[in-house]
DRENZATOR-189117 format. One record per residue (C-alpha): residue in three letters; z, x, y. Coordinates in steps of 0.001 Angstrom, whole numbers, plus 500000, padded with zeros to 6 digits. Example, Ala and Ser with C-alpha at 12.3 -4.5 7.8 and 13.67 -1.06 7.14 Angstrom:
REM DRENZATOR-189117
ALA507800512300495500 SER507140513670498940 
END
This chain:
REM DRENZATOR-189117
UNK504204481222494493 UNK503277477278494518 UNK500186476300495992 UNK501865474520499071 UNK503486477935499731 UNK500053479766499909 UNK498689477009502288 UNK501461477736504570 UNK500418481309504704 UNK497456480942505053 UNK497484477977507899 UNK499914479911509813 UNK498459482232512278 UNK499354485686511504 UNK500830488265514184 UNK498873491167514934 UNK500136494453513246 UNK501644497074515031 UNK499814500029515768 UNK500680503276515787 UNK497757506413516060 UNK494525505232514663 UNK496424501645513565 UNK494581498617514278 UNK493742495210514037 UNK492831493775510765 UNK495254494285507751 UNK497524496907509323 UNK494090499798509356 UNK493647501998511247 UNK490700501553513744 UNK487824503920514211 UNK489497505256517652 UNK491156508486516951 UNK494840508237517362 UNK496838511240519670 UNK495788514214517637 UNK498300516807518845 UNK501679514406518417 UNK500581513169514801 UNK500028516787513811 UNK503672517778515219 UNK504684514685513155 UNK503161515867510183 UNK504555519565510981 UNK507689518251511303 UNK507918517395507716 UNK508295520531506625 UNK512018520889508948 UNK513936520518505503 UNK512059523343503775 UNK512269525489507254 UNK513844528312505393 UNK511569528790502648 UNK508885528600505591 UNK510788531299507291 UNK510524533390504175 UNK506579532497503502 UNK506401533764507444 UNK507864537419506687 UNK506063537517503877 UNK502481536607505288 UNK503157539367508371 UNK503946542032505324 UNK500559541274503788 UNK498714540861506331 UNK500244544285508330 UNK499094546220505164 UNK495493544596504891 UNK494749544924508180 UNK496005548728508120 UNK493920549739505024 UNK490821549758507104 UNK492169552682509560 UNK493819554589506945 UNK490255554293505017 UNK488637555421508053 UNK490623558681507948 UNK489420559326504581 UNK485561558567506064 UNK486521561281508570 UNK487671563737506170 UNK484824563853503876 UNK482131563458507291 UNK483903566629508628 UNK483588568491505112 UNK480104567814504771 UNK479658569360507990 UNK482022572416507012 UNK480376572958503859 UNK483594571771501707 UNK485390568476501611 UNK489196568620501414 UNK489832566703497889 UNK493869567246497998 UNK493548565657501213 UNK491264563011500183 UNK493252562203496993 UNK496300561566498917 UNK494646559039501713 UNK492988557347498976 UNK496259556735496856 UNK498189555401499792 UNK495088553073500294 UNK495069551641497008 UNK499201550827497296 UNK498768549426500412 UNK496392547282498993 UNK498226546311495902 UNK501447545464497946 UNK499055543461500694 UNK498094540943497657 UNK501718540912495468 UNK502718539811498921 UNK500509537184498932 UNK500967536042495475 UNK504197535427496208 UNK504029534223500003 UNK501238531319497921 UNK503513530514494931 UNK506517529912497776 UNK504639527291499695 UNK503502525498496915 UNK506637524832496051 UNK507164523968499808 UNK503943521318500068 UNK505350519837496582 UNK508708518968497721 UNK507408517916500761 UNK505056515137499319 UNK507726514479496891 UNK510093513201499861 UNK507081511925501836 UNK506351509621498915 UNK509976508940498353 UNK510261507887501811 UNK507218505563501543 UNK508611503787498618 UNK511934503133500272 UNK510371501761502993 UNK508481499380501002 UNK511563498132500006 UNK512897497689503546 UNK509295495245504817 UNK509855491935505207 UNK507845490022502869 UNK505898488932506341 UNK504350492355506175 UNK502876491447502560 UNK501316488548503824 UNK499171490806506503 UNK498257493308504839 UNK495520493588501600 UNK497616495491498643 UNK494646497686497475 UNK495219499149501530 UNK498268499537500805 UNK497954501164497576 UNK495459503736499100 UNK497820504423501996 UNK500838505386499219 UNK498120506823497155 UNK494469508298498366 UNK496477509356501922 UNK499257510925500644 UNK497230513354498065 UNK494945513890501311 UNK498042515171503659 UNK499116517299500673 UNK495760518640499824 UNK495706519603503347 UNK498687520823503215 UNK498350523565500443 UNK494882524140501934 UNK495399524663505348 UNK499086525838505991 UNK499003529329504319 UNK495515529888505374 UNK496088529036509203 UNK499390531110509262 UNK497358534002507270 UNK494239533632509602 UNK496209533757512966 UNK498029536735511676 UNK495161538431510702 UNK493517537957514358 UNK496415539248515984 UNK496778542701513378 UNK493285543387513358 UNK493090542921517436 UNK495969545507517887 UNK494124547838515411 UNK491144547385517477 UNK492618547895520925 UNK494100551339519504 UNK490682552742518489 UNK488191551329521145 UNK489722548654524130 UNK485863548756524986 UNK484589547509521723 UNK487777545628521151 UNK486785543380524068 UNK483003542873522646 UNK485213541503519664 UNK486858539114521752 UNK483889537174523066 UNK483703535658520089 UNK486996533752520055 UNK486771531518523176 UNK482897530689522248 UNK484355529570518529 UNK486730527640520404 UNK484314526087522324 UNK482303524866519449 UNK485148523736517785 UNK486876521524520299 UNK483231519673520751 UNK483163518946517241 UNK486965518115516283 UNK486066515619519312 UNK483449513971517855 UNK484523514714513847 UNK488103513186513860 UNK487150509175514681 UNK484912510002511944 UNK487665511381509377 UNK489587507658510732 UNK487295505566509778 UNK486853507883506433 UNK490314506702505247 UNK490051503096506669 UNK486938502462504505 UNK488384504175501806 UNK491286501478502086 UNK488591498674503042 UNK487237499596499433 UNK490205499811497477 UNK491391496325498382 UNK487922494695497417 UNK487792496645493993 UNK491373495756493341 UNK490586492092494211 UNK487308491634491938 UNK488977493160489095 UNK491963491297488975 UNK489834488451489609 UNK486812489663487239 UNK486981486265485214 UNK486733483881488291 UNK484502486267489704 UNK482145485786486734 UNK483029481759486201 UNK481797481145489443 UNK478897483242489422 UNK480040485747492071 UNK478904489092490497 UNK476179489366492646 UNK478183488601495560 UNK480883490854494672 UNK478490494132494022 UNK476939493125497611 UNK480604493312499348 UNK481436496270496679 UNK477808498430498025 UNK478243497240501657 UNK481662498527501548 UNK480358501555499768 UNK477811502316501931 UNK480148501771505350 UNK482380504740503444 UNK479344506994502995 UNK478274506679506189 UNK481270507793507728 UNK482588510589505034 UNK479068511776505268 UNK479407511912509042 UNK482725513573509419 UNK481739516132506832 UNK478133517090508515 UNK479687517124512157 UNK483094519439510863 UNK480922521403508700 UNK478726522594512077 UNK482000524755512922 UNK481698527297510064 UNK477866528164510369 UNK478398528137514208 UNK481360530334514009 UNK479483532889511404 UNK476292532803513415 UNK478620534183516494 UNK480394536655514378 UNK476783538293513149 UNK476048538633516721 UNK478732540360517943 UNK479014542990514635 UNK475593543609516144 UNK476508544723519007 UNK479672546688517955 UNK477448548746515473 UNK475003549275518200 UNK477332550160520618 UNK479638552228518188 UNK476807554077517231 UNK475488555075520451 UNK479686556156521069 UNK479016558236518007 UNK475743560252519270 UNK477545560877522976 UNK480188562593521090 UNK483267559476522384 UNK484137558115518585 UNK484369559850515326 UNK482312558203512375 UNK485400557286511205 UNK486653555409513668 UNK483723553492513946 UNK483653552791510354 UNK486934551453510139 UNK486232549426513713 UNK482827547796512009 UNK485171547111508759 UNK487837545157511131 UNK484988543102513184 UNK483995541695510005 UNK487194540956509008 UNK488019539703512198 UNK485038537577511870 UNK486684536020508694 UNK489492534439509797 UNK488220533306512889 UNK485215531223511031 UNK488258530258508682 UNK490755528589511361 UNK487436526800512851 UNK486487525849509277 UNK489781524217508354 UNK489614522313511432 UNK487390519442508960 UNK490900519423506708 UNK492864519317509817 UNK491320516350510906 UNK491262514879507836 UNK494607515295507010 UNK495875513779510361 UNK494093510758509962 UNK495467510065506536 UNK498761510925508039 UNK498622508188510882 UNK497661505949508340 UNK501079506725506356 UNK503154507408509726 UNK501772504020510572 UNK503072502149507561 UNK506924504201507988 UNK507213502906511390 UNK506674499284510295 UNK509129496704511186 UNK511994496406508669 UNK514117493074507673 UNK517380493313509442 UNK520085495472508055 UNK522274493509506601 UNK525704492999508215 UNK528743495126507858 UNK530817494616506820 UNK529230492110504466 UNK531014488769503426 UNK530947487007499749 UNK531993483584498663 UNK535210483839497281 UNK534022480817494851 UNK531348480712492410 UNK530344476670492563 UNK526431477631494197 UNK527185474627496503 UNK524627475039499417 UNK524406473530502669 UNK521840473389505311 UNK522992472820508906 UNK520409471807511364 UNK517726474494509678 UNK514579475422511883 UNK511994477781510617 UNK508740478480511686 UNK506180481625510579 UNK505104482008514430 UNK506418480630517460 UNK504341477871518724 UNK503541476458515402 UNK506737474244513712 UNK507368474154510256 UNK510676472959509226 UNK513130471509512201 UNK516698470538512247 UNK517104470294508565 UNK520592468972507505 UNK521348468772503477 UNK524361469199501089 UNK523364470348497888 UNK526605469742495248 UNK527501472388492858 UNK525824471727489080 UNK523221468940490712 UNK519954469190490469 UNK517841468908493328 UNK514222467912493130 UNK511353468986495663 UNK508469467195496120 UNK505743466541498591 UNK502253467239499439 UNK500973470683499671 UNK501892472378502892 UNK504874470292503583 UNK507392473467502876 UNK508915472929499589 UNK508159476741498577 UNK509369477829501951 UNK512772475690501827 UNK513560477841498597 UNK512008481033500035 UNK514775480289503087 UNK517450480062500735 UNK516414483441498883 UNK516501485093502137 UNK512612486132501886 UNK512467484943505186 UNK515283484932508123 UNK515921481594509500 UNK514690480648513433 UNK517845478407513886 UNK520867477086511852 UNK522460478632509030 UNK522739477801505535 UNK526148478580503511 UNK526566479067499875 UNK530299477993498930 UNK531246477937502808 UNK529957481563503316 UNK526830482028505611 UNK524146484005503780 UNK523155486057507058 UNK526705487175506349 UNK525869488209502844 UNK523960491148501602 UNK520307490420499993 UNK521523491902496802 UNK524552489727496590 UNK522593486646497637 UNK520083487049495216 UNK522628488458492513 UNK523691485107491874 UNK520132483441492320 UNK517233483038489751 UNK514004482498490170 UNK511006481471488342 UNK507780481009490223 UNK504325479456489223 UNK502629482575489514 UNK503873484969486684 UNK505049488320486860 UNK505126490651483801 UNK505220494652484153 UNK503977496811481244 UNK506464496778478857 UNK507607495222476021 UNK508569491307475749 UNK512093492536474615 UNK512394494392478376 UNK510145491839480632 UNK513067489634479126 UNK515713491876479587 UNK514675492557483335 UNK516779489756484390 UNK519835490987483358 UNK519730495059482544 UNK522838494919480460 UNK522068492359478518 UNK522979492276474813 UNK520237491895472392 UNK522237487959470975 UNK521777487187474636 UNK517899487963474787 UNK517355486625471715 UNK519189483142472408 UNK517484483291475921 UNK513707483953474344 UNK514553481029471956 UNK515846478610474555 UNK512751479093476128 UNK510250478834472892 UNK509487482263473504 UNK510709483192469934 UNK507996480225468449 UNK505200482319469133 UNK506290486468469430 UNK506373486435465589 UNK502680485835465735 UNK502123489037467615 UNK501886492437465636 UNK505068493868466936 UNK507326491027467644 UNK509910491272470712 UNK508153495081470709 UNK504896494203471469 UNK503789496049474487 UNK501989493787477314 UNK499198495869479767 UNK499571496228483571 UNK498782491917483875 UNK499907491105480072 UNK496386489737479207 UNK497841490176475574 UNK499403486435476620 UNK498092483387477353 UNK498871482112481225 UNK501048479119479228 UNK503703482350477033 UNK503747484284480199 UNK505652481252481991 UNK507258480852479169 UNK508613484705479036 UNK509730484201482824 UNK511500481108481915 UNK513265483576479324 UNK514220486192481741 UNK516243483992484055 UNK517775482037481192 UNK519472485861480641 UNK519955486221484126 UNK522574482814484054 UNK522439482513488001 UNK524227480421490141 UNK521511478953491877 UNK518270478120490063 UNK515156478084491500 UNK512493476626489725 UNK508803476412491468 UNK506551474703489458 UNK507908476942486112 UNK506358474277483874 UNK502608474309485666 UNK500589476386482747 UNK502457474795479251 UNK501446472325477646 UNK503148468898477463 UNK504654469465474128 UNK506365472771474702 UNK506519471157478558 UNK509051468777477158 UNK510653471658474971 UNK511503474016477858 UNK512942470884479778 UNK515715470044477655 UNK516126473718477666 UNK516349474075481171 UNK518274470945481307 UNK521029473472479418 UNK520332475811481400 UNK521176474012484857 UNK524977472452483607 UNK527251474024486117 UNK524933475506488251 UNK522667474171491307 UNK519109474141490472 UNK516536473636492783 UNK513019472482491357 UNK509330471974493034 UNK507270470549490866 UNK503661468546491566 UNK503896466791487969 UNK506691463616489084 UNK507331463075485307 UNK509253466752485695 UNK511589465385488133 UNK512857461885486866 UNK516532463229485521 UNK517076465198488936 UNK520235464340490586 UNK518734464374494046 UNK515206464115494764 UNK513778465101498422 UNK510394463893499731 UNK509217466184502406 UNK506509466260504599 UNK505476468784507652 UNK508629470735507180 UNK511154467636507053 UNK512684465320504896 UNK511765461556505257 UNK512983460215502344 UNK516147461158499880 UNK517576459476496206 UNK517410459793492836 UNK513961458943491242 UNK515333454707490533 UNK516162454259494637 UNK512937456053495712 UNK510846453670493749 UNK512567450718494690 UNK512099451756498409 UNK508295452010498187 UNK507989454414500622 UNK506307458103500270 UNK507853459023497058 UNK507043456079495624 UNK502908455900497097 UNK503028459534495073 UNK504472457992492079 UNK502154455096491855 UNK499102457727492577 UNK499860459819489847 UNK501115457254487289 UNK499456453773487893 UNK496948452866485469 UNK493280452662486882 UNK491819449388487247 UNK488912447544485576 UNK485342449545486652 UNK483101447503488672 UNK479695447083486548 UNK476631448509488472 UNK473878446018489182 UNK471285445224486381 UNK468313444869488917 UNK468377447827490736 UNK465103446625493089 UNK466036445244496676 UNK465228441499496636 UNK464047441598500321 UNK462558444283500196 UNK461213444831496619 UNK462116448796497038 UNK463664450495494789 UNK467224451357495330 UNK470274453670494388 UNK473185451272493136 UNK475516454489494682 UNK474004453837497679 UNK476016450774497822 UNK479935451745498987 UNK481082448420497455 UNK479735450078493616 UNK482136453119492707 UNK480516456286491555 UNK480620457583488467 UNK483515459997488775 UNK484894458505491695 UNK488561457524491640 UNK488671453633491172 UNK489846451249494069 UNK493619450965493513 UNK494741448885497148 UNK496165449376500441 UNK499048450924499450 UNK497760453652497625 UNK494944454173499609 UNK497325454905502906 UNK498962457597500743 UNK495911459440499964 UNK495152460925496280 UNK494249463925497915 UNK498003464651499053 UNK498726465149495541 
END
């Protein structure tokens, strides 16, 4: 995108993001206020309603192993009996034993079978359901306005489809079998309790509303903690991302240091709070084992005193010690995973919070399409503006002819980019319409509107690939005569032989194999292929140089018979040949011809002309005595505004001075 483009972006004041959760201000993040805990974790439940059977499945088959693990114990206990009541009979029953000891070891081998396969199930389960949760992410991206681009920092972004969704599935597959396990568990091994000893059963008990306790302090305190967690971890993405694609103006301007200060600040804002939310979570285990010693301390104290009085077999008090420590298990478990819980959520309202973005409008149905293919455009009384109180283009009226060329030109800010942009449908329109062979593009669909538009910006875009398919990428079933007569229409073909490959060499992630000058030229290439209606062409000559500038405009010049071709461009000698040239300035049009009438009306387009193209005038020699003859001090001659200094642009006159080199 053109430079005057990125000043309107950045000049326009930018709507605060929606919220939803933890969201908050500042690039769509979340803030370091925990979001509603409860209806994000039904939300992130709820994700697993398409897999529901499966979970049904996993269900029965967690009770099964879980109703044989927690039986063992008693069934063990009977074989404690047994040989306690030998010894005191003088002979152990070994038949007996054998038999009680066999049925212990199956019940134990079908316990874990029934595990293995309850844990291979839900994997499957948590796979598909990050596979759609990531699907559904990436469609949504597609549905954003580009608006939402312009608020948000991409390396967030990034971490949000990224870092938070491997979170939500780690917790996922760490958490879901465990908790549905662990709550089983409590509930078998209570029942098993209650039928031996209701007494000691209730000791057991204490220990679940104290671990509850201690766990709803700390999820309190832990969870805007695990929030801020994920929005640092975005925070650091994004300035990563930015000094590396930026690592060479980072080191031209001599930023390194400044960069490793934002990178350790960042860094040390993430510590901070991962270190936090892990320390206060990680209190609940310790807390909830330190609970569980005490009360197996008092069931074997207890139990044994039951034993001497003659009330419990050793047996049964075995088998009721075994089940208090097991008991004591899942309990510290379901307090433990609270940290993933937690964890999990946060990431999740951070990826909820992106899916209920604002989308573009839908577009209409049923659709409309011109029923001719001229590309003649017209602009009736077009208003736009980025936010409400702040203007930008108003009551725009302009006929563009089919196969004309229209010219854009006009200091930076004044909305050439976002005249295209309107056109393209990046942006919906406050007021007016604009039609395209008499049919109103808000009646069209995006994909037909831009199906017969190309575009080449100044900022290049090249995905890894080869230059045969970043060429191709215009038009997907393009012939290989057609991308070759396209890459030598736009001098791509004068320098691909040089590289090792040819039309197969493969360009990297930001095709640094290229100078900036062959990428243009490669995007020039693609929409040559592409043979739009409507050409758009922002500043596509910007990083060429003037030789191979004057190459790809007779090329172009091919390339725009029969269709309409819109062109911004800073450079006026670009613009000469253009059938229609518009001068704009803070968002309208003040003055209109081809390039002769323009000059001959000395207005705006011509004050740009003459600042761009008029030769400088004769420097003004410095004084030879540079001592003050009043004074006898020494002086500066650049002290003096009537000498220029060196590097200063020369006086050119009224004229140009009132247009002002710096609108150039």
């Amino acid at each position: 995108m053109s430079d005057n483009a990125t000043a309107e972006k950045r000049d326009a004041p930018k709507p605060p993001p929606r919220q939803h959760g933890p969201g908050g201000p500042g690039m769509g993040a979340p803030s370091e206020k925990a979001g509603n805990f409860v209806e994000s974790g039904k939300r992130l439940a709820g994700l697993l309603r398409p897999e529901i059977a499966l979970v049904v499945v996993v269900a029965f088959l967690g009770v099964g192993s879980v109703a044989l693990s927690v039986v063992g114990p008693k069934i063990l206990g009977n074989a404690t009996t047994v040989i306690f009541e030998g010894f005191l009979a003088g002979g152990v029953d070994f038949p007996k034993l054998h038999g009680i000891l066999l049925w212990v070891v199956l019940i134990y081998i079908g316990s874990t079978v029934l595990g293995l396969l309850q844990g291979f199930i839900l994997n499957g389960v948590t796979q598909r359901t990050m596979y759609r949760l990531r699907q559904d992410v990436e469609d949504k991206i597609h549905r954003l306005p580009l608006s939402y681009f312009d608020r948000h920092q991409r390396g967030d972004l990034l971490s949000r489809v990224t870092n938070d969704i491997d979170n939500i599935a780690q917790t996922f597959q760490q958490t879901l079998s465990q908790i549905f396990t662990s709550v089983l568990t409590v509930i078998g091994i209570l029942i098993m309790m209650f039928s031996i000893s209701w007494g000691l059963a209730l000791v057991a008990l204490v220990s679940i509303p104290l671990t509850t306790v201690i766990v709803a302090l700390v999820a309190k305190r832990s969870q805007p903690k695990f929030v801020a967690q994920w929005r640092h971890t975005g925070d650091l993405n994004s300035q990563i991302e930015e000094a590396y694609t930026g690592h060479t103006l980072v080191k031209v301007f001599g930023r390194g240091r400044e960069s490793r200060e934002e990178f350790a600040r960042k860094n040390e804002q993430l510590y901070e709070a991962s270190f936090g939310a892990q320390f206060i979570s990680g209190i609940i285990m310790p807390s909830a084992m330190f609970i569980g010693n005490l009360v197996y301390v008092a069931i074997a104290v207890v139990g044994g005193l039951r034993v001497a009085n003659g009330t419990m077999t050793l047996g049964d008090v075995q088998a009721f010690i075994q089940y208090s420590r097991q008991f004591q298990q899942p309990v510290s478990q379901l307090g433990s995973m609270a940290n993933l819980l937690q964890s999990g959520v946060a990431s999740a309202e951070r990826v909820f919070e992106l899916l209920d973005a604002e989308e573009q409008g839908a577009d209409p149905e049923p659709a409309e399409s011109p029923v001719d293919d001229h590309g003649r455009l017209v602009f009736e009384d077009v208003s736009f503006r980025y936010v409400e109180d702040k203007p930008l283009i108003d009551n725009l009226d302009l006929v563009v002819e089919p196969g004309r060329t229209v010219a854009i030109v006009g200091p930076t800010g004044a909305g050439k980019t976002t005249l295209v942009n309107l056109v393209m449908r990046f942006y919906e329109l406050t007021s007016g319409r604009i039609t395209l062979d008499g049919t109103d593009t808000a009646a069209m669909t995006r994909q037909d509107l831009r199906s017969r538009t190309g575009m080449v910006l100044q900022d290049t875009w090249l995905f890894g690939g080869t230059i045969r398919d970043n060429i191709a990428y215009g038009r997907t079933d393009a012939t290989e005569e057609e991308i070759l007569a396209a890459a030598k229409a736009a001098y791509v073909d004068r320098f691909v032989h040089s590289l090792p490959d040819g039309y197969d060499t493969v360009l990297d992630d930001d095709a640094t194999n290229l100078s900036a000058g062959e990428r243009q030229l490669v995007t020039i290439a693609r929409a040559f292929v592409a043979q739009p209606q409507v050409l758009i062409l922002d500043e596509a000559t910007s990083s060429v140089d003037t030789r191979t500038e004057l190459l790809v405009q007779r090329a172009m010049a091919k390339l725009r018979q029969d269709r309409t071709a819109f062109v911004i461009a800073h450079r006026l000698s670009t613009i000469r040949d253009a059938d229609l040239i518009l001068v704009m300035e803070n968002g309208s049009i003040v003055e209109q011809g081809n390039h002769g009438e323009l000059l001959k009306a000395k207005g705006a387009y011509a004050r740009l002309y003459e600042a761009q193209f008029a030769a400088p005038l004769e420097e003004v020699e410095p004084p030879i005595d540079p001592v003050d003859p009043t004074t006898g001090e020494l002086v500066t001659v650049f002290d003096d505004p009537s000498v220029p200094h060196p590097g200063a642009p020369p006086h050119r006159g009224e004229e140009l001075d009132d247009a002002g080199v710096d609108r150039i």
